[in-house]
DSSP file (Angstrom, degrees, kcal/mol; ACC not computed):
  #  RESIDUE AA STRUCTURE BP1 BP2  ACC     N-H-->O    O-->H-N    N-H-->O    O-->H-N    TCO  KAPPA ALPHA  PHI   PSI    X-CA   Y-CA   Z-CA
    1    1 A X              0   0    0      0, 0.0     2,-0.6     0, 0.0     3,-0.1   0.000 360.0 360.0 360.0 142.4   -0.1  -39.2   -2.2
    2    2 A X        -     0   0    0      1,-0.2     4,-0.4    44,-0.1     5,-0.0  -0.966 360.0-156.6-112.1 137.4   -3.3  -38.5   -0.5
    3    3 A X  S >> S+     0   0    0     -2,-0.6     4,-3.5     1,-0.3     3,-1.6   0.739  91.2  60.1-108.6 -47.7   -5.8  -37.5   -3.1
    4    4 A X  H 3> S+     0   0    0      1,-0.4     4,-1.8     2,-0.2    -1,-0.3   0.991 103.2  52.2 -89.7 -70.8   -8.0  -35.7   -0.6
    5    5 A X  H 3> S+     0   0    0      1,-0.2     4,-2.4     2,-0.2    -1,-0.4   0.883 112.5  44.3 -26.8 -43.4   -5.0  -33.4    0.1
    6    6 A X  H <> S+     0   0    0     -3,-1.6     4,-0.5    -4,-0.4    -1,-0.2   0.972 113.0  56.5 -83.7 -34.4   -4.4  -32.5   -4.1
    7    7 A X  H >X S+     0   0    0     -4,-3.5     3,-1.8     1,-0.3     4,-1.2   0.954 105.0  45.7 -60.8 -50.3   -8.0  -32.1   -4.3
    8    8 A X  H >X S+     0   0    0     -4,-1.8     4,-2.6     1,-0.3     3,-1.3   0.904 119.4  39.4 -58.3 -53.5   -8.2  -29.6   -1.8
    9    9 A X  H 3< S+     0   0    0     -4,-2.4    -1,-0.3     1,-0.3    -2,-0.2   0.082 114.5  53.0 -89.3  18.2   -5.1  -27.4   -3.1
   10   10 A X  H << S+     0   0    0     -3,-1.8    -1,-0.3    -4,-0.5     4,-0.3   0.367 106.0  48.4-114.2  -1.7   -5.9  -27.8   -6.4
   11   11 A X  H XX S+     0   0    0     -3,-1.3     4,-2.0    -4,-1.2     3,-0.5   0.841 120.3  44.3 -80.6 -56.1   -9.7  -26.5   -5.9
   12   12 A X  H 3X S+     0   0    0     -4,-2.6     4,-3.3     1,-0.2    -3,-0.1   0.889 109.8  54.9 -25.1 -52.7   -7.7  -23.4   -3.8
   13   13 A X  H 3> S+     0   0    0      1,-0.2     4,-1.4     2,-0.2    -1,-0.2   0.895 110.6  45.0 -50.8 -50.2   -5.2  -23.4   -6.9
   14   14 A X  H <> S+     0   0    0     -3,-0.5     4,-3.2    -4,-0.3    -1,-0.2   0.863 112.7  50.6 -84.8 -33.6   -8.5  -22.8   -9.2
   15   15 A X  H  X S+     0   0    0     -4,-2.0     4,-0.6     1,-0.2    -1,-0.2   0.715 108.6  53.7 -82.1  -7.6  -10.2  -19.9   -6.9
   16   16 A X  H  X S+     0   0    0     -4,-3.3     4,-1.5    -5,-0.2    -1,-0.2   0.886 103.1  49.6 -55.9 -45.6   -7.2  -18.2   -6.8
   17   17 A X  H  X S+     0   0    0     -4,-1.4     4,-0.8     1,-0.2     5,-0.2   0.945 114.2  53.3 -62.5 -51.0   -6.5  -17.8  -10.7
   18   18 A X  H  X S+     0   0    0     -4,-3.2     4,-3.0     2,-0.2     5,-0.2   0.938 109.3  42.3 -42.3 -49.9  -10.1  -16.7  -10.8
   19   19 A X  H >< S+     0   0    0     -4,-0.6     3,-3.9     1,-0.2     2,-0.9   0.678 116.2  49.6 -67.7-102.4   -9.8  -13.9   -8.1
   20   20 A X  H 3< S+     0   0    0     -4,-1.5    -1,-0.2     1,-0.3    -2,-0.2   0.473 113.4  44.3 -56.9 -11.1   -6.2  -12.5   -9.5
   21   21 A X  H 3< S+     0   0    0     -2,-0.9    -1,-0.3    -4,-0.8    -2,-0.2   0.821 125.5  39.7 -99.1 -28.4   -7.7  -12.4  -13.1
   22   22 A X  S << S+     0   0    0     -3,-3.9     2,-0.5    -4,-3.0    -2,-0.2   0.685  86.2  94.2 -70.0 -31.4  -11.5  -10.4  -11.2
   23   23 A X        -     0   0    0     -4,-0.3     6,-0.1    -5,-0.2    -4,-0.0  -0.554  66.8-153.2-115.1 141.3  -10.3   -8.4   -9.0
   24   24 A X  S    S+     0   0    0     -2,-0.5     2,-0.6     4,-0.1    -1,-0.2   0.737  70.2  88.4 -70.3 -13.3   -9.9   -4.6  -10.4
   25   25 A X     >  -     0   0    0      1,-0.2     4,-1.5     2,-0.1     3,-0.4  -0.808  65.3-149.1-100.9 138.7   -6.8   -3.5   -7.7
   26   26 A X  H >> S+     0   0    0     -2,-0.6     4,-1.3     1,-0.3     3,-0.8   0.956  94.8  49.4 -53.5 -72.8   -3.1   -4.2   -8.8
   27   27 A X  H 3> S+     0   0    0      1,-0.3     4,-1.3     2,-0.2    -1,-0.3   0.739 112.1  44.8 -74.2  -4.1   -1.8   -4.7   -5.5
   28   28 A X  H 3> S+     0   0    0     -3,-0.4     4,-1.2     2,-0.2    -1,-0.3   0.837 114.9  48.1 -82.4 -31.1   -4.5   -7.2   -4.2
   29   29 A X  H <X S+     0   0    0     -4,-1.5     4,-1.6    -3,-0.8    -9,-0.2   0.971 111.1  52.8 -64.9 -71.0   -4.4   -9.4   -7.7
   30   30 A X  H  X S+     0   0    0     -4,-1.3     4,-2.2     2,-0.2     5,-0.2   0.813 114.2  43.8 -40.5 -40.3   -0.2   -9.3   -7.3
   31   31 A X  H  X S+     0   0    0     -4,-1.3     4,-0.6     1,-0.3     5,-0.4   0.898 116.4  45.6 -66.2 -81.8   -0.9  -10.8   -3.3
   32   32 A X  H  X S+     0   0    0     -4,-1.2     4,-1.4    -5,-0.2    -1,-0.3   0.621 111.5  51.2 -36.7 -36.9   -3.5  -13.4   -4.6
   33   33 A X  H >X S+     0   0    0     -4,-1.6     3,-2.9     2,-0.2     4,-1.1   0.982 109.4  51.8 -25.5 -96.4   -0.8  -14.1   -7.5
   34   34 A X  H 3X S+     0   0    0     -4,-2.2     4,-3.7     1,-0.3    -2,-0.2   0.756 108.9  51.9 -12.4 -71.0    1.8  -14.6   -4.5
   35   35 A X  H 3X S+     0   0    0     -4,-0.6     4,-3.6    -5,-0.2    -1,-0.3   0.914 109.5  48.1 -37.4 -55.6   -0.8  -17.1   -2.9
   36   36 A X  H << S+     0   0    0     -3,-2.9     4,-0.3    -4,-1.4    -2,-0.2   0.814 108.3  54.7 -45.3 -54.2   -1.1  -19.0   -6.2
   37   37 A X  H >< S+     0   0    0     -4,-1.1     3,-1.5     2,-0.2     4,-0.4   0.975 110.8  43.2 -32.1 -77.8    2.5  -19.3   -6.5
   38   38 A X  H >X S+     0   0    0     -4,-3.7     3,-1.9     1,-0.3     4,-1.5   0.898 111.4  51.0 -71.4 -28.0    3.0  -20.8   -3.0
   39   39 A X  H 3X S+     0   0    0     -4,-3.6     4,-2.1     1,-0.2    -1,-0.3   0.684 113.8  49.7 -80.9   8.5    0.0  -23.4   -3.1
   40   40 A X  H <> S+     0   0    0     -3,-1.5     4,-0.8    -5,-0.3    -1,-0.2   0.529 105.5  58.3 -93.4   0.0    1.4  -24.7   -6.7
   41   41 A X  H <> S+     0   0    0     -3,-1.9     4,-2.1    -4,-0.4    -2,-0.2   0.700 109.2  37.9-102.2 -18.5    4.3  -24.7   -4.9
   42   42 A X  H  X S+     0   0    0     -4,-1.5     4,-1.6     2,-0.2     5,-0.2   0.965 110.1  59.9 -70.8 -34.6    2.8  -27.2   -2.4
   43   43 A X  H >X S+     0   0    0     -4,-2.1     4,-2.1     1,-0.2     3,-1.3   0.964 109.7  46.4 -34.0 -60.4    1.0  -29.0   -4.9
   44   44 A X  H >X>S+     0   0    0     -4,-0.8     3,-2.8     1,-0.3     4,-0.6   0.903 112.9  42.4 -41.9 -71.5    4.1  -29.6   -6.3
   45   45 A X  H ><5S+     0   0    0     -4,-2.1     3,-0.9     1,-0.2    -1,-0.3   0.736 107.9  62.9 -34.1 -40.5    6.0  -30.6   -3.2
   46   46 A X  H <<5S+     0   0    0     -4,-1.6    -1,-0.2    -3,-1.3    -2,-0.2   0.747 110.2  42.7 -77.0 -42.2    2.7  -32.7   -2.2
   47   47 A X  H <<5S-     0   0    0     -3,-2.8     2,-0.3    -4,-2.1    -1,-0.2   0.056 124.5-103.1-100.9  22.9    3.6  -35.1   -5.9
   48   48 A X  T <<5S+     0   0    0     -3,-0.9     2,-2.1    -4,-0.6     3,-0.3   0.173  85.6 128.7 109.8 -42.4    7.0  -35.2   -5.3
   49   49 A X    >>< +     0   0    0     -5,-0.6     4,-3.5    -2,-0.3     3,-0.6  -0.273  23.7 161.1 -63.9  55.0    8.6  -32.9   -7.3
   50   50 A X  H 3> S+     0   0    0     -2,-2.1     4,-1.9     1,-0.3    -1,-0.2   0.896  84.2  52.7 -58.1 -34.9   11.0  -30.6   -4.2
   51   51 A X  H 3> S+     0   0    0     -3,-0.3     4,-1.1     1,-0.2     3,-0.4   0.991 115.1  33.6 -79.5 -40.7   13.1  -29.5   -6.8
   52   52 A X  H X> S+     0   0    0     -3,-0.6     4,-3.8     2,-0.2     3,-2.1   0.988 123.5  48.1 -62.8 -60.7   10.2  -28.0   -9.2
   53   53 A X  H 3X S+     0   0    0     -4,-3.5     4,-1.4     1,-0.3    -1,-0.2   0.845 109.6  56.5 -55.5 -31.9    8.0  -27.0   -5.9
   54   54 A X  H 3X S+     0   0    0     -4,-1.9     4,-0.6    -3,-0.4    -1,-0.3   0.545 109.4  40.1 -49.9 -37.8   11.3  -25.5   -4.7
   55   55 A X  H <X>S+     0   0    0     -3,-2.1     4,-1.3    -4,-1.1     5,-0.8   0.800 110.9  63.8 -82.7 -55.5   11.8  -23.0   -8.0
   56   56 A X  I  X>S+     0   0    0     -4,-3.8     5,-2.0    -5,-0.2     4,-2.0   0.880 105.1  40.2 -26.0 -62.3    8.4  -22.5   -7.7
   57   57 A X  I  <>S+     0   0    0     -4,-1.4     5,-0.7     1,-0.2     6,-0.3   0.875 120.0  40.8 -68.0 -26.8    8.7  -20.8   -4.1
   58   58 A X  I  <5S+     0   0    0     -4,-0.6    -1,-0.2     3,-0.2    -2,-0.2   0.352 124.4  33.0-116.5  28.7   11.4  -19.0   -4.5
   59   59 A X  I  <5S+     0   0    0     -4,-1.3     5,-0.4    -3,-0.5    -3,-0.2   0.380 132.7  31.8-139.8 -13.3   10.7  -17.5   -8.4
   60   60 A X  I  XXS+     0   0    0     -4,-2.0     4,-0.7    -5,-0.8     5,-0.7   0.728 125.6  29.9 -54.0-106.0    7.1  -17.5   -7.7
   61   61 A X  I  4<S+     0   0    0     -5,-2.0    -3,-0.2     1,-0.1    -4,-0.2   0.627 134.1  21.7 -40.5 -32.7    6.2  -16.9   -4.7
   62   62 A X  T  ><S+     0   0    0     -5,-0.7     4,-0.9    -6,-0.3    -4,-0.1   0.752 115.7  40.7-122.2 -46.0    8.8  -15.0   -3.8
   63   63 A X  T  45S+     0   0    0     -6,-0.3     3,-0.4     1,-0.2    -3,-0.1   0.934 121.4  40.0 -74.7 -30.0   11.2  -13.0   -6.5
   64   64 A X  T  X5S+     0   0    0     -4,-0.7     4,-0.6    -5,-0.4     3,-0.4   0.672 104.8  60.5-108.0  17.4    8.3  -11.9   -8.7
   65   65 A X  T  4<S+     0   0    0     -5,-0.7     4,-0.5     1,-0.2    -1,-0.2   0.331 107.5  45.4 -88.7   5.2    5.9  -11.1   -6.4
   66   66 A X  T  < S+     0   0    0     -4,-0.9    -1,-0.2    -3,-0.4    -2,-0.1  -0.160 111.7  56.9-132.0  44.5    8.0   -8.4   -4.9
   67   67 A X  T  > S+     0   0    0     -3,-0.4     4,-2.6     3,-0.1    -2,-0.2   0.092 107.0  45.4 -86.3 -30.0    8.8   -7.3   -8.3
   68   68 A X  H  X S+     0   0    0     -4,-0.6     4,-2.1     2,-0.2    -3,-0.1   0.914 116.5  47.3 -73.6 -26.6    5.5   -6.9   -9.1
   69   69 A X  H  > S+     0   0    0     -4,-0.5     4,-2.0     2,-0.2     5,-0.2   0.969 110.9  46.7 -48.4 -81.3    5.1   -5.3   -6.0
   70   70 A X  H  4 S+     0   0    0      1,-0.2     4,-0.5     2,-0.2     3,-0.4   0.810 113.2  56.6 -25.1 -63.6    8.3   -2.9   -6.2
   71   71 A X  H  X S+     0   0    0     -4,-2.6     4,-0.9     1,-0.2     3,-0.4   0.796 107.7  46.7 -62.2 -40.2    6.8   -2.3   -9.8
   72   72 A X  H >< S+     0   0    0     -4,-2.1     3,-1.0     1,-0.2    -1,-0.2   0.939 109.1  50.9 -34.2 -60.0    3.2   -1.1   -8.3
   73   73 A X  T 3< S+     0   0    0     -4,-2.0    -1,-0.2    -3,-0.4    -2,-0.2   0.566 108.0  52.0 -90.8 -22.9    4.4    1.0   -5.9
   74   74 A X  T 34 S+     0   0    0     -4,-0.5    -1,-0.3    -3,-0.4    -2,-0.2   0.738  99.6  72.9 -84.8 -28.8    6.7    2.9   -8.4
   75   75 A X  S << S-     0   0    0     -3,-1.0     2,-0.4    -4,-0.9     0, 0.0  -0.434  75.4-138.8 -96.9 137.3    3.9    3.5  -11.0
   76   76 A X        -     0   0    0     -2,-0.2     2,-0.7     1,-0.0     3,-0.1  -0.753  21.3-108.2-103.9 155.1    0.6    6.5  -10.3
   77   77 A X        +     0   0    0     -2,-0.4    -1,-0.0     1,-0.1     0, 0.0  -0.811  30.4 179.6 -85.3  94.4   -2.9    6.3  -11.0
   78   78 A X        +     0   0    0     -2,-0.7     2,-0.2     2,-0.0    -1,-0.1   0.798  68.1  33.5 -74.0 -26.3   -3.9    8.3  -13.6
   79   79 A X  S    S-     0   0    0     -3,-0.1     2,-0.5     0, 0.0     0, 0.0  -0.810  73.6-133.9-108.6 153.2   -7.5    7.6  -13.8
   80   80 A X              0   0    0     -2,-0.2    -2,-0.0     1,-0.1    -3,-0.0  -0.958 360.0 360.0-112.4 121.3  -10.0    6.8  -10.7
   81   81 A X              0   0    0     -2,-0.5    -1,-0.1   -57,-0.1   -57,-0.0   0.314 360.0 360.0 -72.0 360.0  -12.3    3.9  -11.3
């Protein structure tokens, strides 16, 4: 493993969670979610684990971030902030 690699996606990993958990609009938190998803899914892949890193992309990254999506998009704004 090269260390300099995990460091780097696991500093990403940390400013992501921050931003999706800060930022006040749905559908930009779900994309930054989406992002999160897929670099934990490199981490993963990066220590070895393709099957893990593998569920990851494609029940992360991919099936509930276009559920959250889908679910946005279905939903109105009742108040404006």
């Amino acid at each position: 493993m090269i260390w300099q690699l995990d460091l780097m996606i696991l500093t990403l990993v940390v400013v992501c969670a921050l931003v999706a958990i800060n930022i006040k609009d749905l559908l930009g938190a779900t994309v930054v979610f989406g992002i999160y998803s897929f670099l934990m899914c490199l981490l993963w892949a990066e220590m070895g684990a393709v099957d893990v890193a593998f569920t990851e992309a494609t029940v992360g990254a991919g099936v509930s971030t276009i559920f959250f999506i889908a679910a946005i998009l279905r939903t109105t704004r009742r108040s404006r902030d």
